[in-house]
Every structure is written in C-alpha cells, then in structure tokens.
ZAZA-302801 format. One record per residue (C-alpha): residue number from 0; z negated, y, x negated. Coordinates in nm, 4 decimals, always signed. Last residue first. Layout:
SITE,seq,pz,py,px
SITE,NUM,Z,Y,X
...
***
This chain:
SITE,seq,pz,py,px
SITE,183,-1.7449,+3.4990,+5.3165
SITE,182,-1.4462,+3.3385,+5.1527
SITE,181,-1.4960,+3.4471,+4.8329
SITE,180,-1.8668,+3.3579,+4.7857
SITE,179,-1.7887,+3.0172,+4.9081
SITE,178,-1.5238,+2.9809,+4.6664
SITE,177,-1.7475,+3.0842,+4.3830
SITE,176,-2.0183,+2.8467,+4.4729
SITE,175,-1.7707,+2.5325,+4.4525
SITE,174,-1.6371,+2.6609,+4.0869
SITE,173,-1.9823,+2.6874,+4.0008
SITE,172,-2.0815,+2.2996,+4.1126
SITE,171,-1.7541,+2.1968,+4.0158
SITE,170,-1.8506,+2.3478,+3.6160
SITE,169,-2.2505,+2.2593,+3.6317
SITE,168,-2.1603,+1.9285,+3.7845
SITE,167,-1.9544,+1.8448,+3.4778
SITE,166,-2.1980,+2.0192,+3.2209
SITE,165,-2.4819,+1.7905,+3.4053
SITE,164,-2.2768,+1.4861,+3.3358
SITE,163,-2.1240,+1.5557,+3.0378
SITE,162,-2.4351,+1.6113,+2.8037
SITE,161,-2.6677,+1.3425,+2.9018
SITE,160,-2.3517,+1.0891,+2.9006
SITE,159,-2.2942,+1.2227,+2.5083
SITE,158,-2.6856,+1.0657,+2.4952
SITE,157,-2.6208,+0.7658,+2.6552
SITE,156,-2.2811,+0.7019,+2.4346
SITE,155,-2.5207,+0.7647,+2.1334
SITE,154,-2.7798,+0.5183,+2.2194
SITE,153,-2.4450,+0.2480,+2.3516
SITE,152,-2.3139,+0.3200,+1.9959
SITE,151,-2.6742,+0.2016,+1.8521
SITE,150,-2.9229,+0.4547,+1.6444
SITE,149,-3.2174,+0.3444,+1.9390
SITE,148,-3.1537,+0.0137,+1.9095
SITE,147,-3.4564,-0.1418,+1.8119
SITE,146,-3.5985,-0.2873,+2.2162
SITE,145,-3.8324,+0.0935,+2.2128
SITE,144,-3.5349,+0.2893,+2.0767
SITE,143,-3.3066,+0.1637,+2.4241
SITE,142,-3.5914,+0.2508,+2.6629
SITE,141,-3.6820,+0.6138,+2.4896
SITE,140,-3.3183,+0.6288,+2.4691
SITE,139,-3.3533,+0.5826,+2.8715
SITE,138,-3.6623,+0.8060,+2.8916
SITE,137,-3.4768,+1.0921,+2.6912
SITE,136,-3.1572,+1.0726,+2.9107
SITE,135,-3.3443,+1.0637,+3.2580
SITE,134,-3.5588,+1.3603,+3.1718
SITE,133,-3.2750,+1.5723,+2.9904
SITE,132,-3.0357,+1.4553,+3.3271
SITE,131,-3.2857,+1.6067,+3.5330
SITE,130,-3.3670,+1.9215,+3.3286
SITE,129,-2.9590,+1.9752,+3.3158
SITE,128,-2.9738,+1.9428,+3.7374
SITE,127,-3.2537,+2.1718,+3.7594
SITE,126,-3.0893,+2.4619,+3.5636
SITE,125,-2.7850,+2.3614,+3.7690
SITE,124,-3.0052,+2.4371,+4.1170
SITE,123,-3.1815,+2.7193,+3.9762
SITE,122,-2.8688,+2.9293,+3.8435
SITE,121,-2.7062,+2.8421,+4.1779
SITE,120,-3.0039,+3.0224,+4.3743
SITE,119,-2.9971,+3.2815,+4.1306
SITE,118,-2.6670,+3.3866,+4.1706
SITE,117,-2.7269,+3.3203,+4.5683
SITE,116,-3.0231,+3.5279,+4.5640
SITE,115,-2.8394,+3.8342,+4.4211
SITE,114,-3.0029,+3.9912,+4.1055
SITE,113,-2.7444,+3.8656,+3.8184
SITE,112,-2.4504,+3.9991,+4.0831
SITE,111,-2.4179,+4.3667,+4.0283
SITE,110,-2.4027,+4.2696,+3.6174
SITE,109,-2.0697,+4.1049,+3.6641
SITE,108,-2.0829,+3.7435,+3.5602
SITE,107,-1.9675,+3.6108,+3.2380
SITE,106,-2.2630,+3.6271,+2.9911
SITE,105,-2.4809,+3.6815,+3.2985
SITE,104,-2.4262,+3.2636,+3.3102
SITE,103,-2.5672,+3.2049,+3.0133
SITE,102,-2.8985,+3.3697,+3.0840
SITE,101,-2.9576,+3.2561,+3.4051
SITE,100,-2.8704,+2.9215,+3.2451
SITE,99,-3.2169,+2.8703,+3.1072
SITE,98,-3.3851,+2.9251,+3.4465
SITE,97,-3.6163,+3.2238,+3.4507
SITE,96,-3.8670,+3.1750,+3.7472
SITE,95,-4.1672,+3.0559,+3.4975
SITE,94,-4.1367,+2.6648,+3.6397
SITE,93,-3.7651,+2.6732,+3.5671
SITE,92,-3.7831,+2.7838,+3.2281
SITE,91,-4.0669,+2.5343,+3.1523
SITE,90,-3.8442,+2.2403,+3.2963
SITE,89,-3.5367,+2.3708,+3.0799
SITE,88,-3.7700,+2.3672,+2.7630
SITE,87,-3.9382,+2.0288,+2.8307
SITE,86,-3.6075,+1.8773,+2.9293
SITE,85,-3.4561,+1.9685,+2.5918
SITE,84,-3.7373,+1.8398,+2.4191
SITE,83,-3.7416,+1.4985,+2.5916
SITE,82,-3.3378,+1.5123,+2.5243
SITE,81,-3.4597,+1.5690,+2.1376
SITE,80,-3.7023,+1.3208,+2.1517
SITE,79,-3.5466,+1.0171,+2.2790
SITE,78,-3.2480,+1.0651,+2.0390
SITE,77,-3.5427,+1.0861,+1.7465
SITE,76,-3.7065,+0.8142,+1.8524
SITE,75,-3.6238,+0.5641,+1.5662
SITE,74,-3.6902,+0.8446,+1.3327
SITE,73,-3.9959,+0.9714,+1.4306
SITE,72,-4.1297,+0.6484,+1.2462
SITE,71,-4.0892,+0.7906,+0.9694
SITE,70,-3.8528,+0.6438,+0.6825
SITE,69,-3.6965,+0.9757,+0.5640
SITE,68,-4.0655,+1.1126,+0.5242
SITE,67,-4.0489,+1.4544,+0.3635
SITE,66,-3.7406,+1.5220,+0.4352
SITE,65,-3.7295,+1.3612,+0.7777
SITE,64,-4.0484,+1.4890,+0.8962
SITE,63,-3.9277,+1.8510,+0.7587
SITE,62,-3.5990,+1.8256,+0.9147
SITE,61,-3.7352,+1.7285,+1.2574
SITE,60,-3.9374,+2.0473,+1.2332
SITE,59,-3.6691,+2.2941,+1.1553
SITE,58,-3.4834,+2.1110,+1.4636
SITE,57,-3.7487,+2.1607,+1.7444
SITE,56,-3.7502,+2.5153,+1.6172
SITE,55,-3.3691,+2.5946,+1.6017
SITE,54,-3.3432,+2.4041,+1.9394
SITE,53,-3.5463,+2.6205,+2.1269
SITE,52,-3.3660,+2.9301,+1.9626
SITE,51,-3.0438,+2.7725,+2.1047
SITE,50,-3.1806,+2.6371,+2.3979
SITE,49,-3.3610,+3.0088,+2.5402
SITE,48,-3.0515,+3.1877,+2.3805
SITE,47,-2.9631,+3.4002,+2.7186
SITE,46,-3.3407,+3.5509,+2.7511
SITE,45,-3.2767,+3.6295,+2.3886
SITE,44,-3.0377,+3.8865,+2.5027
SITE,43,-2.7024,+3.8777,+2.3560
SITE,42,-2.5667,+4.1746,+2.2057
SITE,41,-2.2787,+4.0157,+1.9992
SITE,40,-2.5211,+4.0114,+1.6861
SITE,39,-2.7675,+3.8149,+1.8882
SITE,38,-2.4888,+3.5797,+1.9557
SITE,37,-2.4168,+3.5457,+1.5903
SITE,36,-2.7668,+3.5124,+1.5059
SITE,35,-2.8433,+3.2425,+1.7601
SITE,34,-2.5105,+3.0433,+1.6468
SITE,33,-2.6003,+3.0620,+1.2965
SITE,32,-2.9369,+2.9591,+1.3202
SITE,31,-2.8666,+2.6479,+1.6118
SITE,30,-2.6037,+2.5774,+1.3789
SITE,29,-2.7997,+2.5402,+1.0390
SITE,28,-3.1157,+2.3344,+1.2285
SITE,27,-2.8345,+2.0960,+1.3706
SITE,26,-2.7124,+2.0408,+0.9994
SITE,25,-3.0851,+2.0159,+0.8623
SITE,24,-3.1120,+1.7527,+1.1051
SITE,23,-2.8251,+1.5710,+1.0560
SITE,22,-2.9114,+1.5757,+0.6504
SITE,21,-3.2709,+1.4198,+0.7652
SITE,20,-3.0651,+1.1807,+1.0377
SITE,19,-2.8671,+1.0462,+0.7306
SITE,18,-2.8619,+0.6683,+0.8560
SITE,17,-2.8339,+0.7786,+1.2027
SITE,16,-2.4898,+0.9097,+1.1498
SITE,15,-2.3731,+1.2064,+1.2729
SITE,14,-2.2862,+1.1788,+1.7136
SITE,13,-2.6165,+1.2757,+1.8045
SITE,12,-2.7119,+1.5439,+1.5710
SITE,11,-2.3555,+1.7451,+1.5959
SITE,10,-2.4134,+1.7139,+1.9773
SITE,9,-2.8024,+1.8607,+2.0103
SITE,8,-2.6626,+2.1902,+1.7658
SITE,7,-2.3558,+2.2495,+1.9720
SITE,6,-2.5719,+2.2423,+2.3152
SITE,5,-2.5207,+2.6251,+2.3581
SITE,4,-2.1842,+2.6517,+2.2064
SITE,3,-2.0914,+2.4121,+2.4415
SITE,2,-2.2585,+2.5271,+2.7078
SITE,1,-2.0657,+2.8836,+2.6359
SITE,0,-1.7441,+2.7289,+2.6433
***
C-alpha cells in the first residue's frame, strides 16, 4: 500500500483528462502535499518521502505552465515528462547510495534489518527496476507525444503499464527475498 500512496499523485494525473491537465496538475500537486504532510505527521523520515516531495515540486511547476499557459507546448509531453522525472529522481537516489525505496521499505521492516546487505541489496535491485521502467515509460510517451497522441488511451495504458510492472516485480521480487531469508 505504501507504493501506492507513494505514486498516488503520478496516477490521479495520468488517468484525469488531458483536456484539464492544469486542474490535473493542481490535483496531483494537492496529494503529493497532503500525503507528505500526513506521513511527516506519522513520523516519517523525509529520506522515506523522496517521490512524494519530488513529486510535489515537479507538480507545483507543471501547474504554473499550465495556468499560466493552458496551451503550452509542455502539454503534449507532459506523460513523457513526469515518468522522465520520476526516473531522474530514482536514478539520482541510486547513484548517491540511498535508493528511494530504502525508505519505504523501513516503513515495514524491523529496524535490525535496514543495515543488512541483503536489505539493501533488494532495496537497490527494485530501486533499479522502478528507474528502468521510469526510463522506458517516459521515452515511449516521449515516442507516442512526438506522432500527436500523447493524451491517447494507448498514452495512458503505457503509463498505468509504468506503474504495474515494476510494483509487480517489486511485490514477487520481496516476497522471493523473504523466503530466502527464512530458510537460511
């Protein structure tokens, strides 16, 4: 659940309509607020909140193009860049040695494991997989914007697809760890 919450903002701006991408905008902006100031009021860290704080910014900015200039040209690329911007952030929290879903994942783990190389092993290997699929989802709208369709069912299917697939691996890939750990 806590991907979800995570990547709440990045959904509710894929699947609204394109049409009113400024009011989607300031809608993703509102969640990615409210959901890091409710998990900072639980006692989360902001080294858990990398995407969500991440998002508020790359969203408060997308609202201001699109308020001030509903028919920009940012618009037909928006898809493209929000999975670009999503790929940038997990890339730069793999290159400094803090993967994004450390942070998420000490959320449920006990605190004697969040230093053991295998916890951060898997946190590095699923933090890799979501940059992946962020690269590969962002050029492919990228793709699909640059022919005209980038606001298209088959643009918004692509972009659900860069969701599911890493958050499917992410669960089997877990859920695969964990038995190992118990059976050694």
């Amino acid at each position: 659940m806590s991907y979800l919450r995570t990547f709440l903002p990045w959904i509710v701006f894929a699947v609204l309509p394109s049409g009113q991408w400024k009011w989607a905008a300031l809608a993703a902006l509102v969640i990615a607020v409210a959901v890091t100031v409710q998990q900072r009021r639980a006692g989360a860290g902001l080294d858990s909140l990398i995407i969500e704080v991440s998002s508020a910014a790359f969203f408060a900015v997308l609202a201001v193009i699109a308020f001030v200039d509903p028919h920009s040209a940012v618009h037909d690329y928006s898809a493209a860049a929000s999975s670009g911007t999503l790929a940038v952030v997990a890339g730069i929290s793999l290159a400094v040695g803090k993967p994004f879903t450390l942070g998420i994942a000490k959320r449920t783990t006990p605190r004697e494991i969040w230093n053991l190389k295998p916890f951060l092993r898997v946190n590095t290997v699923i933090t890799a997989v979501w940059t992946a699929a962020f690269a590969v989802t962002a050029v492919v709208l990228a793709v699909v914007a640059h022919t005209g369709n980038g606001h298209s069912t088959p643009a918004t299917l692509i972009q659900v697809a860069g969701f599911v697939i890493p958050m499917v691996f992410t669960i089997r890939y877990v859920a695969t760890a964990q038995a190992r750990a118990g059976a050694a």
